[in-house]
C-alpha positions in Angstrom: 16.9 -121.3 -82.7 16.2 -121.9 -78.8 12.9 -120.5 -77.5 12.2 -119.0 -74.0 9.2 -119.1 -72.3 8.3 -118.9 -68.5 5.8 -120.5 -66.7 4.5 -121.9 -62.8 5.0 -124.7 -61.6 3.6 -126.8 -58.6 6.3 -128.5 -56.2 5.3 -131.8 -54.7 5.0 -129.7 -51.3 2.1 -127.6 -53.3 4.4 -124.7 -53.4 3.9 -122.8 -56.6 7.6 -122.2 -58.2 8.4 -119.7 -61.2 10.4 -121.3 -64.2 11.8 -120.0 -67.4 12.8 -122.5 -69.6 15.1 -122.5 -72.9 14.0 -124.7 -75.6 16.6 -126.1 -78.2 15.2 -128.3 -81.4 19.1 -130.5 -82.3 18.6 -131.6 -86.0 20.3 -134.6 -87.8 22.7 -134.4 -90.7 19.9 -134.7 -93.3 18.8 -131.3 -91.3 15.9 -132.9 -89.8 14.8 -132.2 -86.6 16.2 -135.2 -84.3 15.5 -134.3 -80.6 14.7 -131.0 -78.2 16.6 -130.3 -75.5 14.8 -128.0 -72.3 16.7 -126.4 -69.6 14.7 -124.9 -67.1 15.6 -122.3 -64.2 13.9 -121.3 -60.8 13.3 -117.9 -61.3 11.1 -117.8 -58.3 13.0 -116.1 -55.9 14.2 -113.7 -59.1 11.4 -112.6 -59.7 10.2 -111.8 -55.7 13.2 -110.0 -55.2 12.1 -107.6 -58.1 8.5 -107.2 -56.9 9.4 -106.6 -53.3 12.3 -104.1 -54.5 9.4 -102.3 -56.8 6.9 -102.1 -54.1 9.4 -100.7 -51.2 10.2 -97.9 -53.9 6.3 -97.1 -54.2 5.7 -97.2 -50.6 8.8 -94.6 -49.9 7.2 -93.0 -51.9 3.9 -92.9 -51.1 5.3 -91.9 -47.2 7.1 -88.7 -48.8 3.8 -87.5 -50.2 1.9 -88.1 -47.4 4.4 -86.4 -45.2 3.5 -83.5 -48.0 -0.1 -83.2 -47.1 0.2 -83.7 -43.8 2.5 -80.3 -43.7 -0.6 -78.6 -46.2 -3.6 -80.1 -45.3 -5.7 -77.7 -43.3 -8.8 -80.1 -43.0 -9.4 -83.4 -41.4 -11.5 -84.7 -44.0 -8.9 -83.2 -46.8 -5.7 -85.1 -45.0 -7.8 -88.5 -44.5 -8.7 -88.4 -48.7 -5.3 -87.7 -50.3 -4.2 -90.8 -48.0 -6.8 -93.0 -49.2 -5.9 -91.7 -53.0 -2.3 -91.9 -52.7 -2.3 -94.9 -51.4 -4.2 -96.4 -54.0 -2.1 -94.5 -56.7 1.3 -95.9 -55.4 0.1 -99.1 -54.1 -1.4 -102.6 -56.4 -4.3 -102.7 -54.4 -8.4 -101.7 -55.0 -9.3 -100.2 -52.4 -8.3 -97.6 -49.3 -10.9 -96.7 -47.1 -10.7 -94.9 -43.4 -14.2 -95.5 -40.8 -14.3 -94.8 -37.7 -17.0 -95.7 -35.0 -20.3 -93.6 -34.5 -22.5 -93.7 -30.6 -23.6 -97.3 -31.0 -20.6 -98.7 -32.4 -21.5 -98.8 -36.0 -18.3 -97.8 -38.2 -19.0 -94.8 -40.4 -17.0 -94.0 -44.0 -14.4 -91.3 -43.9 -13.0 -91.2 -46.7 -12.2 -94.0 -49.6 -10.6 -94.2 -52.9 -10.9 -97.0 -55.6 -13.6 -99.2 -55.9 -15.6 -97.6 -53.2 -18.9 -99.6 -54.3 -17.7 -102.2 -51.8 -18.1 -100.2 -48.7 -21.1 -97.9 -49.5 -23.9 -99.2 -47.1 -21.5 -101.9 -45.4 -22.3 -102.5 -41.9 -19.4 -103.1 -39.3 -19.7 -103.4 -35.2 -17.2 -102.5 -32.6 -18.8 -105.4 -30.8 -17.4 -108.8 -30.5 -20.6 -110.2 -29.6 -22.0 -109.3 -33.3 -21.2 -110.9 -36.4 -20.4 -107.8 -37.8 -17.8 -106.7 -35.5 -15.7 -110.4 -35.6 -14.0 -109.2 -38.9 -10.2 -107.6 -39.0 -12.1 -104.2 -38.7 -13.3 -105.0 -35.5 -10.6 -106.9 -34.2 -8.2 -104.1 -34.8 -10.4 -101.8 -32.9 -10.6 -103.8 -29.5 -6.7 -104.8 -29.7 -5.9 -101.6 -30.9 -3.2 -103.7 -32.9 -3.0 -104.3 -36.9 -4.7 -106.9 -38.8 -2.5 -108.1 -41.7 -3.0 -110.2 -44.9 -6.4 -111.4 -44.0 -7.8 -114.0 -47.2 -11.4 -113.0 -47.7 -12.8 -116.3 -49.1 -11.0 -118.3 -46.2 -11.6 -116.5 -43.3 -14.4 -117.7 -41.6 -14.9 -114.2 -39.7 -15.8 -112.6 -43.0 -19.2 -114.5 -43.4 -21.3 -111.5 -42.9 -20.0 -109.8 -46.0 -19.2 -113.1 -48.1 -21.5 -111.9 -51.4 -20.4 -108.7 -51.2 -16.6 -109.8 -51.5 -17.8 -112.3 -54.0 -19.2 -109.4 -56.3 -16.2 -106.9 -55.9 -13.8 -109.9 -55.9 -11.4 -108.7 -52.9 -8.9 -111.3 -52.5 -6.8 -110.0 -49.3 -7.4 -107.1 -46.6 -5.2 -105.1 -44.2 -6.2 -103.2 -41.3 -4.5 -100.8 -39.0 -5.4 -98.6 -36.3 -5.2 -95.0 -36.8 -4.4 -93.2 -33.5 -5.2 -90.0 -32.4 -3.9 -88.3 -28.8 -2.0 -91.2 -28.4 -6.0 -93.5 -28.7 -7.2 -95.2 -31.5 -9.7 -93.2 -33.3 -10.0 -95.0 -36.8 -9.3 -97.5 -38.5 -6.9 -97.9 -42.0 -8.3 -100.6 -44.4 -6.1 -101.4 -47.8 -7.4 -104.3 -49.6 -6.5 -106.0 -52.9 -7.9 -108.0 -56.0 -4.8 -110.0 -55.8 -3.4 -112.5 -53.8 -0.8 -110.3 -52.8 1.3 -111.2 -49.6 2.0 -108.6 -47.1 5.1 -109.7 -45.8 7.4 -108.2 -42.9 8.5 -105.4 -44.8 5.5 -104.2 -46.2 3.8 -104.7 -42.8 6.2 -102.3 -41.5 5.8 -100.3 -43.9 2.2 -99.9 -43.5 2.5 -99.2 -39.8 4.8 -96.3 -40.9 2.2 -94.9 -43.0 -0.5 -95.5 -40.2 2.1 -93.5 -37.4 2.3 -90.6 -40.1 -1.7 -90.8 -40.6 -1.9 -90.1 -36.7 0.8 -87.4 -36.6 -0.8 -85.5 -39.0 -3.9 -85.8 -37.1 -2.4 -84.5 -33.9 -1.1 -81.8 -36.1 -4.3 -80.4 -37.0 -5.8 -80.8 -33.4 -3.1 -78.7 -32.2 -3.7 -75.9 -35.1 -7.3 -76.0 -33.9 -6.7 -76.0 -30.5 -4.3 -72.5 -31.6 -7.2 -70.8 -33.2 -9.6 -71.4 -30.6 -6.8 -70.0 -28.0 -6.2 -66.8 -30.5 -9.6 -66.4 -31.0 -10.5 -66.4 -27.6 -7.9 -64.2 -26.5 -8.7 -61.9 -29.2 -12.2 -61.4 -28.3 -11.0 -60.9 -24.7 -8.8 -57.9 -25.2 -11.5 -56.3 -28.0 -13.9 -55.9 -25.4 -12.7 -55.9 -22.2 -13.7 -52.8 -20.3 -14.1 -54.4 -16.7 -15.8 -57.7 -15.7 -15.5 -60.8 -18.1 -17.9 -64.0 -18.5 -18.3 -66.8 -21.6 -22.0 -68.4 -21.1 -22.9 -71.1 -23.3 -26.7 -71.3 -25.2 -29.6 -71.7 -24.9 -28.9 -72.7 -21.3 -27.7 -69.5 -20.7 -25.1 -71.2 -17.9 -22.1 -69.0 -16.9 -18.4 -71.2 -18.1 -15.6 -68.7 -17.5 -15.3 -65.6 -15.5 -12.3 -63.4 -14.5 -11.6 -61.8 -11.0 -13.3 -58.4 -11.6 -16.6 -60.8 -12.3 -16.0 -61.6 -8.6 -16.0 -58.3 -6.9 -18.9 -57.2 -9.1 -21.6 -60.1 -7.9 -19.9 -60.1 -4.5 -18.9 -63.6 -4.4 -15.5 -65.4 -2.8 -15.0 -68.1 -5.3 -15.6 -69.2 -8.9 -17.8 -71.7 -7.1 -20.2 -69.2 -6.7 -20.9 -68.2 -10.6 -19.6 -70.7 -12.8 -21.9 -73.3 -14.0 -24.8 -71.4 -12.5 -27.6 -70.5 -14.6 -27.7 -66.7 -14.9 -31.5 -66.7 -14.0 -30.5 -66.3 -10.4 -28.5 -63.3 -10.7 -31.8 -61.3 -12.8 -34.5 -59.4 -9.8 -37.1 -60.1 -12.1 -38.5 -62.3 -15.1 -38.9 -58.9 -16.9 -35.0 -58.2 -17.1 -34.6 -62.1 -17.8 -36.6 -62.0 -20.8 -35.0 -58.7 -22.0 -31.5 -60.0 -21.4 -32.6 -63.5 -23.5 -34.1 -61.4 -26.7 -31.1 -59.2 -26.7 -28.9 -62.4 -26.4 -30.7 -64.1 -29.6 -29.9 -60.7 -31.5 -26.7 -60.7 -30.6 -26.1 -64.4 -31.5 -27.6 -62.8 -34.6 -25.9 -60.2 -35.6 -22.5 -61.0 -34.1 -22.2 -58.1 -31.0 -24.2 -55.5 -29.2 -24.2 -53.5 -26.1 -27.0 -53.2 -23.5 -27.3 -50.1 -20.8 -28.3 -50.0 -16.9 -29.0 -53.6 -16.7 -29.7 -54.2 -13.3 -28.1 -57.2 -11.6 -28.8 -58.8 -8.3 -25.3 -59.7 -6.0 -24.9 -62.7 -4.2 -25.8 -60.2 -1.1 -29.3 -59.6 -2.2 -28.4 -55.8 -3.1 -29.2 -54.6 -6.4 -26.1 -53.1 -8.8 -26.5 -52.0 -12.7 -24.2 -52.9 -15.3 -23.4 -51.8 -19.0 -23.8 -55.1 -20.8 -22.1 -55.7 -24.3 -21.6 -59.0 -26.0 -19.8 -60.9 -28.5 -20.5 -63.9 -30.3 -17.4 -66.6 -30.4 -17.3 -68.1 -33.6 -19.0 -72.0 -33.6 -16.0 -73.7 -33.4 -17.0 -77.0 -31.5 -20.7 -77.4 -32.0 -21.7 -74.8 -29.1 -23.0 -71.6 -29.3 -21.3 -69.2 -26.8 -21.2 -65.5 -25.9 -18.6 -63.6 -24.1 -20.1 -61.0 -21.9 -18.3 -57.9 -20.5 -19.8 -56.4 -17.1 -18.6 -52.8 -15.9 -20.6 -51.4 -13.2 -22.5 -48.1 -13.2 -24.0 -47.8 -10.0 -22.4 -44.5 -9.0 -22.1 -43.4 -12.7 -19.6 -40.7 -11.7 -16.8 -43.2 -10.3 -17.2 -45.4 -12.6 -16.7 -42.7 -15.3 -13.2 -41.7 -13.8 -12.0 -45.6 -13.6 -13.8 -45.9 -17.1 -11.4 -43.1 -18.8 -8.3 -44.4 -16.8 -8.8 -48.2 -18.0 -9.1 -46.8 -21.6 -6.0 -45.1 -21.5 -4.2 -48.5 -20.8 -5.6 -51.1 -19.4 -9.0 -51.5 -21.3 -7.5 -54.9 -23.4 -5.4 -56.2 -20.0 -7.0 -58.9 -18.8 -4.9 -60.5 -15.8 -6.0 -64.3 -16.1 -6.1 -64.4 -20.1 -4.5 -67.3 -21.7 -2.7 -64.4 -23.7 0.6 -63.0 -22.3 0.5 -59.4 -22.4 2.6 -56.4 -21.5 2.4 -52.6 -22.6 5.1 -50.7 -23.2 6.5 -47.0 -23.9 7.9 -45.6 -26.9 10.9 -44.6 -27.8 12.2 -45.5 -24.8 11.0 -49.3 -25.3 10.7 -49.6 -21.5 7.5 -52.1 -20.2 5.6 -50.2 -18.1 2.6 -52.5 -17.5 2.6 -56.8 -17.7 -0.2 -59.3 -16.8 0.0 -62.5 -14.6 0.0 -64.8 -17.9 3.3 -62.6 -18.8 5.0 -63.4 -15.7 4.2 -67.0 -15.7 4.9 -67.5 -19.2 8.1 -65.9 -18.8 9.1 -67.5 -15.6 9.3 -64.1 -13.4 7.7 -64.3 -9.6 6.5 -60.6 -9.6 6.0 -57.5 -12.0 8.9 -55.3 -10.5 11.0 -58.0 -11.7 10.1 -56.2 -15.6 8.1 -53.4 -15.1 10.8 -50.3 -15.8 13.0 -52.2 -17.6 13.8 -52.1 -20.9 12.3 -54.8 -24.1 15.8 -56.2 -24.7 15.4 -58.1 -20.7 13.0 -60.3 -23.0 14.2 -59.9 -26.5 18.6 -60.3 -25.6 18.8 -61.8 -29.2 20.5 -59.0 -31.2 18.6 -61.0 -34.2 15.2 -61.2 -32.6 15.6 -57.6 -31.0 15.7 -56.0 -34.4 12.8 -57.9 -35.7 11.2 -56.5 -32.9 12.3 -53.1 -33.5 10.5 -53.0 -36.9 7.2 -55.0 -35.6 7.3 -51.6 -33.5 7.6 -49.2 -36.1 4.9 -50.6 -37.7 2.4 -50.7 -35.2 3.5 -46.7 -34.3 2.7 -46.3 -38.1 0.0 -48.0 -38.4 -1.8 -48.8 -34.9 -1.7 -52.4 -35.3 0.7 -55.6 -36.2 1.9 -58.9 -35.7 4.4 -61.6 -36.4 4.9 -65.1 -35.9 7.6 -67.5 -33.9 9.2 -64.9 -32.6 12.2 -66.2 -29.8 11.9 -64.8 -26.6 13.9 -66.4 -23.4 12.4 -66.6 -19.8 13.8 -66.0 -16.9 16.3 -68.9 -16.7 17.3 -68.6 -19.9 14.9 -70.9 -21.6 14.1 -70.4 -25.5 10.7 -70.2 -26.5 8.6 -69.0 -29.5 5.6 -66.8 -29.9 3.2 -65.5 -32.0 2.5 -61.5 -31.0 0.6 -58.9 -31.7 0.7 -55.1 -31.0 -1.7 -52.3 -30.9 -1.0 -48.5 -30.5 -2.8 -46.8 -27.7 -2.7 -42.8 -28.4 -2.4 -41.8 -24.3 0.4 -39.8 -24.7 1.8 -38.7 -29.0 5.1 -38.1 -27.7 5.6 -41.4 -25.4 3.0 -43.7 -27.2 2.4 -47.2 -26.0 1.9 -50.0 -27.0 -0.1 -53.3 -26.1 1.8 -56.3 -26.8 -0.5 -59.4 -26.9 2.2 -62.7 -26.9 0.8 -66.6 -27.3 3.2 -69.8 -26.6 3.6 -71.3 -29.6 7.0 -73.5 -28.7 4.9 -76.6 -28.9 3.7 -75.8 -32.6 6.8 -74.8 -34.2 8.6 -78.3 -32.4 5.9 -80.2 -34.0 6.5 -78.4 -37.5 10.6 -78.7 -37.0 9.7 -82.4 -36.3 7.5 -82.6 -39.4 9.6 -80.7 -41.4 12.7 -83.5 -40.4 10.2 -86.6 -40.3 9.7 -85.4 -44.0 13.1 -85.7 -44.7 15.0 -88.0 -42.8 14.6 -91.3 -42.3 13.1 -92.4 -38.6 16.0 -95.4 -37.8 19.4 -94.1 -38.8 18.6 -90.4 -39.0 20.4 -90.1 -42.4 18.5 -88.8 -45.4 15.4 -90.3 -46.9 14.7 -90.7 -50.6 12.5 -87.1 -50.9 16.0 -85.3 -49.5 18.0 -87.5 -51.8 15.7 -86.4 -54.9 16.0 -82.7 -53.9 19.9 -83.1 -53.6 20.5 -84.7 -56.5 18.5 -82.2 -58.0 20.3 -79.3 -56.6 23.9 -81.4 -57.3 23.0 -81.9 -61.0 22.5 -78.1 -61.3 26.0 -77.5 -59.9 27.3 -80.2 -61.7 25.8 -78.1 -65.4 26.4 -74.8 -64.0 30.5 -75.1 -62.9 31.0 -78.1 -66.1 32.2 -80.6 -63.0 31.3 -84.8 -63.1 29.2 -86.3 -59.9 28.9 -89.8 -59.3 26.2 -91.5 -57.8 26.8 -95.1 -55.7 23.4 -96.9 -55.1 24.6 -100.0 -52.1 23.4 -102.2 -50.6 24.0 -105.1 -47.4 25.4 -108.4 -48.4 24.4 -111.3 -45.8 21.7 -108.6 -44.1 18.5 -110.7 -44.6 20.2 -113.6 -42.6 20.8 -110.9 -39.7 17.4 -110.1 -39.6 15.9 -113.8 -40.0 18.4 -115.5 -37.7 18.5 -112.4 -34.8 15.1 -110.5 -35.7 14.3 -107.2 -36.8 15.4 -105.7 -33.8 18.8 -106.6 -34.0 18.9 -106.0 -37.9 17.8 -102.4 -37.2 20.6 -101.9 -34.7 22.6 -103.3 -37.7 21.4 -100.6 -39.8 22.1 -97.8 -36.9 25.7 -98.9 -36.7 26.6 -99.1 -40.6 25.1 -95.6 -41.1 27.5 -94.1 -38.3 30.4 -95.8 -40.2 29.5 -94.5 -43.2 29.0 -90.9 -42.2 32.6 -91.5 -40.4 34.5 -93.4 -43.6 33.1 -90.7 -45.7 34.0 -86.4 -46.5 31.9 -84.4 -44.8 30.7 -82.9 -48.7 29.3 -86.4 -49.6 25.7 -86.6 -49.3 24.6 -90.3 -47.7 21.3 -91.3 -47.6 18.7 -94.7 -46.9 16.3 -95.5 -49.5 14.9 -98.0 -46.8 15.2 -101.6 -45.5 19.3 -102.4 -46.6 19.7 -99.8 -49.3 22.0 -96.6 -49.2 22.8 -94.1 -51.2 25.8 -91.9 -52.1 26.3 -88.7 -53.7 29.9 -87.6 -54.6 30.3 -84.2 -56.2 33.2 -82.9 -58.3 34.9 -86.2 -59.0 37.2 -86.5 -61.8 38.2 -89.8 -62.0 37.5 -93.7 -61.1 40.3 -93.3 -59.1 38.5 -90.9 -56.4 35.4 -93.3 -56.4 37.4 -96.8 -55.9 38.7 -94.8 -52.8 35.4 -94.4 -51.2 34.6 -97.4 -52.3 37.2 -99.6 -50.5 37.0 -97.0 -47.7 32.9 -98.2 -47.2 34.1 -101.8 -47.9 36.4 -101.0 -44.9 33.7 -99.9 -42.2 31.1 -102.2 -43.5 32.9 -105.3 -43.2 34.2 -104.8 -39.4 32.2 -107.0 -37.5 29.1 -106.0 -35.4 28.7 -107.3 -31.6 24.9 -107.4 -31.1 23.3 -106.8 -27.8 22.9 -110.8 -27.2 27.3 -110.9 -27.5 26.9 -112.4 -31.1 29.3 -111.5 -33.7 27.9 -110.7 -37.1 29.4 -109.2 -40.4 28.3 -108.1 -43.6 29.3 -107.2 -47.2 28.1 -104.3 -49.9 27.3 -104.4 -53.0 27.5 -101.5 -54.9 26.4 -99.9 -58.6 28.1 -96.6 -59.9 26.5 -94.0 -62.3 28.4 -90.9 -63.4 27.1 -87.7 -64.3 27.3 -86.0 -67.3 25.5 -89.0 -68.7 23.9 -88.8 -72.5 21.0 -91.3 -70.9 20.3 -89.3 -68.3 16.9 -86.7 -68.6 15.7 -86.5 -65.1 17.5 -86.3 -61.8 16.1 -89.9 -60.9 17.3 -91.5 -64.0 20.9 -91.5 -62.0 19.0 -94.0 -59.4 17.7 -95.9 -62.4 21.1 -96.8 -63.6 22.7 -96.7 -60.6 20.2 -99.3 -59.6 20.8 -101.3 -62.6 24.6 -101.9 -62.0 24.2 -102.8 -58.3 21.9 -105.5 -60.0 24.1 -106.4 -62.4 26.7 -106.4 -59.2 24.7 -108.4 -57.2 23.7 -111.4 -59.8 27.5 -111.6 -60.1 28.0 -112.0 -56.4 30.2 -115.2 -57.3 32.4 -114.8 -60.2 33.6 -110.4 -59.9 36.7 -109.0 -59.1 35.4 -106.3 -56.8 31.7 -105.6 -55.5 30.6 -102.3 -57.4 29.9 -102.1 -60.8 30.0 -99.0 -62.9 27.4 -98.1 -65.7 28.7 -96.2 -68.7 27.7 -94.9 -71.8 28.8 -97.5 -73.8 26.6 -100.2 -72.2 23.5 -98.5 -72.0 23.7 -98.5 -75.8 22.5 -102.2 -76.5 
């Protein structure tokens, strides 16, 4: 009875080879055993094919649910943990960990999953001339470039933590920069307990992840960035009566102002106020001191309003204000105020200009970062816009809009009706908003807001209402790209395994529901890795570009193609009923595929496929992936018999998944 056993062995080069060996005992004709006969086979390169194969599936998918949290996550320090934990959950190695450089250089601990023991209290330098900043950490910092496969025990440059490797027995260590606005701001680290190689594909792979890391994070400065912009310009048109400043605490120093804050302190330029302290503007230390307890209540409390305050202008004259402040919310570390001035020196003016701004104009503020025009109902004609309006919607003055009406900014019949109910419900109710709505300026150009409307009640026969608009075109690209980065895969623009799973998902269902047969073809490149090694990665990925056009062109527009990564395609084929239809497309890819491809050096190079077919309805079949699986397993079964078959697919049937 031969036995089979597999085990390593050392070439005379010191190369360690994989062999399984088949062990036959020949006996005599007395029936004793006479002599053994071994064959043995190098499995080595077997056996990497497998692992590589099983670890580019993990990684795909470990970039589809990243891609997930970075389209949920909310939270810096939420989106940098579910990396570090689902990169340990789909990856072999022990550890994940994200630091990033405090003041004096000294990395800090973001988040980590694993065996975290190994980097609580660890002490790493930006600094080349330290010890501790000489290790891949640091390196990747100052080059701003990735550090891959590093062996622990053998570099030299890991010295200062040699006993703490020793005692959580790390092997091998990656590390990649994270970047953030386009600047490194942290660094990645994966390392094993293995001697696991990180070889070109997996490198890529891992710079992948680390681009997605820092998209995400530009993602969620950009959502910030949104609320401080809508909060801001909320606060604005809440309590804007006249005069506007933000001053910052507790140096009580004037940041922002708006025109009217001119005219009021009688200055020429923002020169003049901003950055000032706001002592010099008090008579006395008496109204100074008032002004700074009623600032601490209102930083307090939230708001508050302060009567016949008196101010000294830049002149030396003497004016009194009503004061009333709000608190802006703590957003970046600063406490901050916004301050509204109107001016009640001649009470009786200022009473008439007082009633007339609250009819309209008591939340129009002309240098907001808001866009904001009022307009009459039911005629929907805008009566009223601000400069931020006409800038934003590329007009050069206000007679250009004012008269005319809402459809000169809405022309979408789509978007015009959207509007139409936004209105109705602010009439109804007072107040109401909606977001990425499409406008178009001037020239024509397409853009998306967010906006806002509140009913003012000058006139209940021709109400008006205040339309508050913010730019968001720059937020709902970056979602569309997420949305498609998600999906599609970055090279060839075809879809990526998390489309493919949804597809087939949605395909199986139609397949049940109308009692029809898909097919599934997993392929892949024959001759590719001898591109890529003889011509480099660059070329190979031009490779890649060129056979996805082909097969988009050989194939019906109702086949689904896709890229699992590196050489591997996908295709879906829905309401087949025969082998007929499926050799078809078949020798139609083998067609295009095999046409040779002129790289940009004026080389020639060709490739084959290699193919496995799975149909659907299939009695093995539970899950939507188990159609990969198989589909997987006869392009394997194609592939190992590259030499002796008739044709280069292989199909997977009932029958011989029954052994």
């Amino acid at each position: 009875m031969p036995q089979e056993v597999e085990n390593h062995w050392i070439s005379h080069s010191g190369e360690i080879r994989l062999f399984r060996w088949i062990n036959t005992i020949i006996e005599d004709s007395n029936g004793q055993s006479a002599y053994l006969i071994t064959v043995g086979t190098d499995i080595t390169q077997q056996r990497q094919m497998e692992n590589s194969l099983r670890r580019s599936r993990d990684f795909h998918r470990l970039l589809a649910r990243v891609s997930e949290a970075m389209a949920h996550d909310t939270e810096e320090n939420q989106l940098l943990q579910h990396v570090c934990t689902l990169t340990l959950q789909y990856t072999d190695c022990k550890l994940t960990w994200i630091i990033r450089p405090n003041e004096e250089g000294w990395f800090q601990v973001l988040a980590a999953a694993g065996d975290v023991g190994y980097v609580k209290g660890i002490r790493i330098s930006t600094s080349a001339d330290l010890p501790e900043g000489n290790g891949p950490v640091g390196r990747t910092w100052r080059t701003q470039r990735p550090v891959f496969d590093i062996q622990l025990s053998q570099d030299s440059s890991m010295n200062p933590w040699k006993d703490r490797i020793e005692h959580f027995e790390m092997k091998r260590t990656t590390t990649i920069p994270l970047l953030r606005s386009g600047n490194v701001w942290a660094i990645f680290a994966i390392s094993h307990g293995e001697e696991t190689n990180f070889d070109e594909e997996l490198q890529a792979l891992l710079s992948e992840l680390a681009d997605n890391i820092g998209y995400g994070l530009d993602r969620l400065d950009l959502a910030k960035q949104e609320r401080q912009i809508s909060q801001f310009n909320d606060i604005l048109l809440n309590n804007l009566t006249a005069g506007v400043n933000v001053m910052r605490y507790p140096e009580r120093v004037i940041e922002k102002i708006n025109p009217r804050m001119l005219e009021i302190y009688g200055a020429n330029s923002e020169a003049e106020l901003v950055g000032h302290a706001v002592r010099e503007f008090y008579p006395d230390t008496a109204t100074y001191e008032l002004v700074g307890s009623f600032s601490k209540k209102v930083l307090v409390d939230g708001k508050g309003m302060l009567r016949d305050v008196p101010y000294r202008r830049l002149d030396g004259s003497i004016i009194y204000v009503d004061l009333s402040g709000q608190q802006i919310d703590n957003l970046s570390g600063t406490q901050r105020i916004i301050w509204t001035h109107v001016e009640v020196t001649e009470r009786h003016q200022n009473e008439i200009r007082i009633r007339k701004l609250n009819a309209q104009k008591t939340l129009l503020l002309d240098n907001t970062v808001a866009a904001i025009d009022l307009v009459r109902y039911p005629e929907r004609v805008i009566t009223e816009v601000n400069q931020r309006f006409l800038d934003m919607m590329g007009y050069d003055n206000p007679e250009e809009v004012i008269g005319h009406p809402t459809s000169v900014v809405y022309p979408n019949d789509e978007e015009n009706e959207r509007m139409a109910q936004l209105s109705q419900t602010v009439l109804t109710q007072g107040q109401g908003e909606m977001r990425d709505l499409i406008v178009f300026t001037h020239d024509g150009q397409q853009l998306y807001v967010d906006i806002s409307g509140k009913r003012i009640d000058d006139d209940p026969h021709h109400p008006t209402i205040i339309w508050t608009s913010v730019d968001v075109t720059e937020r709902h690209e970056l979602t569309v790209q997420l949305e498609h980065a998600a999906l599609f895969d970055s090279l060839t623009g075809l879809p990526n395994r998390r489309y493919l799973e949804e597809y087939m998902g949605q395909a199986i269902a139609r397949a049940d529901l109308n009692t029809t047969r898909l097919a599934l073809i997993m392929m892949d490149l024959d001759g590719f890795k001898a591109v890529n090694d003889t011509h480099g990665h660059d070329q190979g990925d031009l490779v890649l570009q060129i056979i996805s056009k082909r097969l988009q062109q050989s194939l019906h527009p109702t086949d689904f193609i896709a890229r699992l990564g590196g050489d591997e395609f996908v295709l879906l084929v829905e309401n087949t009923t025969h082998m007929d239809q499926i050799m078809s497309k078949l020798f139609k890819v083998e067609n295009s595929v095999s046409v040779p491809i002129s790289l940009q050096n004026k080389v020639s190079v060709k490739v084959g496929i290699s193919a496995g077919v799975c149909f659907y309805p299939f009695k093995k079949i539970a899950i939507p992936n188990d159609l990969l699986h198989y589909a997987d397993q006869a392009l394997y079964e194609s592939k190992a018999h590259k030499l002796d078959r008739r044709q280069f697919w292989k199909v997977i049937t009932d029958a011989q998944l029954d052994y």
